[in-house]
C-alpha positions, -999 to +999 in steps of 0.1 A: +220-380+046+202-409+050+229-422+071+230-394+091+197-398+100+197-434+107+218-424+131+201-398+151+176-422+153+192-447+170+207-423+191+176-405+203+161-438+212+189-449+233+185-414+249+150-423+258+160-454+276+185-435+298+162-411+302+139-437+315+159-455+336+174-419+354+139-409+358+135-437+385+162-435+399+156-400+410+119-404+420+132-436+446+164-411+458+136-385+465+119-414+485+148-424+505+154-385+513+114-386+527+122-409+547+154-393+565+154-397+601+119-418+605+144-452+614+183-449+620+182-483+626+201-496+591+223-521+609+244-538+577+240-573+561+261-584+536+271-567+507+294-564+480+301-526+484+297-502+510+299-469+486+260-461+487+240-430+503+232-441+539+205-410+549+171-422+554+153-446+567+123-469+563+090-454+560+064-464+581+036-482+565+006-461+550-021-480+537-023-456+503-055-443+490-051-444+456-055-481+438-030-497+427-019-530+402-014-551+432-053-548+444-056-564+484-028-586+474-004-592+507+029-601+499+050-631+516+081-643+497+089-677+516+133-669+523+152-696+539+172-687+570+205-693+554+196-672+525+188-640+545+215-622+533+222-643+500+232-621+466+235-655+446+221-656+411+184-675+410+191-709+392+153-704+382+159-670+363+144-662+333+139-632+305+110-606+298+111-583+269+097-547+277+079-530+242+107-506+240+131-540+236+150-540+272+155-574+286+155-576+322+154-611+344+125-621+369+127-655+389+097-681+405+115-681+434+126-648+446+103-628+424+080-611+409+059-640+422+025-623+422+016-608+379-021-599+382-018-581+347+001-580+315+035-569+323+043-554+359+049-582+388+054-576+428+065-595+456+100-599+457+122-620+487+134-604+515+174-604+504+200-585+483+184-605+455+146-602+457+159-566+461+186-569+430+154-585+409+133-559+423+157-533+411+162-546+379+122-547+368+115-514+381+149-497+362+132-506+330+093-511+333+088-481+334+090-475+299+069-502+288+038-493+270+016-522+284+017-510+321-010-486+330-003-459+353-024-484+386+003-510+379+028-490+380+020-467+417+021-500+429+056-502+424+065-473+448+066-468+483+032-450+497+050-414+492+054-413+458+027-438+450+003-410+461+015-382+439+022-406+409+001-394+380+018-409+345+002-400+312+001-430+285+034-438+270+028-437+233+068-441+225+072-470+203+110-467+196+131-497+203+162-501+217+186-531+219+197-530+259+194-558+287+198-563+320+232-581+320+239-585+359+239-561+393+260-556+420+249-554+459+260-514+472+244-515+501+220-539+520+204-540+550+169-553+561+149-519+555+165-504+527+191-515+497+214-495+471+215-520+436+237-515+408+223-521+378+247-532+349+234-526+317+252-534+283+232-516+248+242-511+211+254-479+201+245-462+169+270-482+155+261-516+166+289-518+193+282-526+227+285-505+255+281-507+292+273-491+323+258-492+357+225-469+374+224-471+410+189-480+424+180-475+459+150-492+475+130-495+505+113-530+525+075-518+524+043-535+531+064-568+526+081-557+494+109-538+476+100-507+465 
């Protein structure tokens, strides 16, 4: 019994993470699908894949009027020209730890460069892999008990930001998941698709992978 139960415990926190991660992804598909028909103009940059929803545009930018974690902070990501359209991994990159135990990478250079609190960062570059970086924090932040719910509106485009209302997360299961890598579906200057590869431990200590599609807007300077 004790085994059993053991079990169902791992289980139900893994559950949670999934949970977690698909809870983002379907509040940024419902921003993409607000966004339908305000710009057609998506013209393609490079990318890996080509498999990724292409309804919606970019949103025009709202000042919002609820706070949020980045404050009056005005993003500007320095890109070189020849790195426009550049999916390469950051030779800078390095690890963060959410409290639930997901491992995610962040870089110096292509972001999050700006941190004003504990654990959520903004300002990511203007490429596939500000975006893919972008992606990857916001897949997995979400569940982390340290953000509060300012930090986190900040993360999403003026639409949702304004309707976001997240109670405390008082979830202090662990899981054993990182970010292992991602793959550019889509790009182009307004808006990207990013799959995120994850690999976990199952109940059973084996690993497992798979990959959640992230789409994001370019607002206000950033990827949201």
């Amino acid at each position: 019994m004790s085994r059993m139960s053991e079990v169902q415990k791992r289980n139900l926190a893994f559950i949670f993470m999934l949970c977690v991660i698909l809870m983002l992804a379907v509040l940024l598909v419902w921003n993409l699908m607000g966004n339908k028909g305000e710009n057609k103009n998506s013209a393609e940059g490079a990318a890996s894949s080509s498999s990724a929803p292409s309804d919606g545009g970019q949103q025009s930018s709202t000042p919002s009027s609820n706070a949020t974690g980045r404050g009056d902070h005005k993003c500007d990501v320095p890109v070189a020209p020849d790195k426009a359209f550049s999916a390469e991994l950051p030779s800078d990159y390095r690890f963060e730890t959410t409290t639930h135990g997901v491992i995610y990478p962040i870089s110096a250079q292509y972001g999050p460069t700006y941190k004003p609190g504990m654990v959520v960062g903004y300002c990511f570059a203007h490429n596939p892999t500000g975006a893919a970086l972008a992606a990857s924090q916001g897949s997995t932040i979400v569940g982390d008990t340290r953000a509060t719910e300012a930090e986190l509106r900040g993360l999403y485009s003026s639409r949702i930001a304004a309707d976001l209302h997240s109670a405390p997360n008082s979830n202090t299961e662990r899981v054993n998941a990182r970010i292992a890598g991602y793959d550019i579906e889509n790009y182009s200057p307004e808006k990207a698709t990013i799959g995120i590869v994850v690999i976990a431990k199952d109940s059973d200590g084996k690993n497992m992978g798979f990959k959640v599609s992230i789409p994001l807007i370019w607002e206000d300077n950033d990827w949201k």
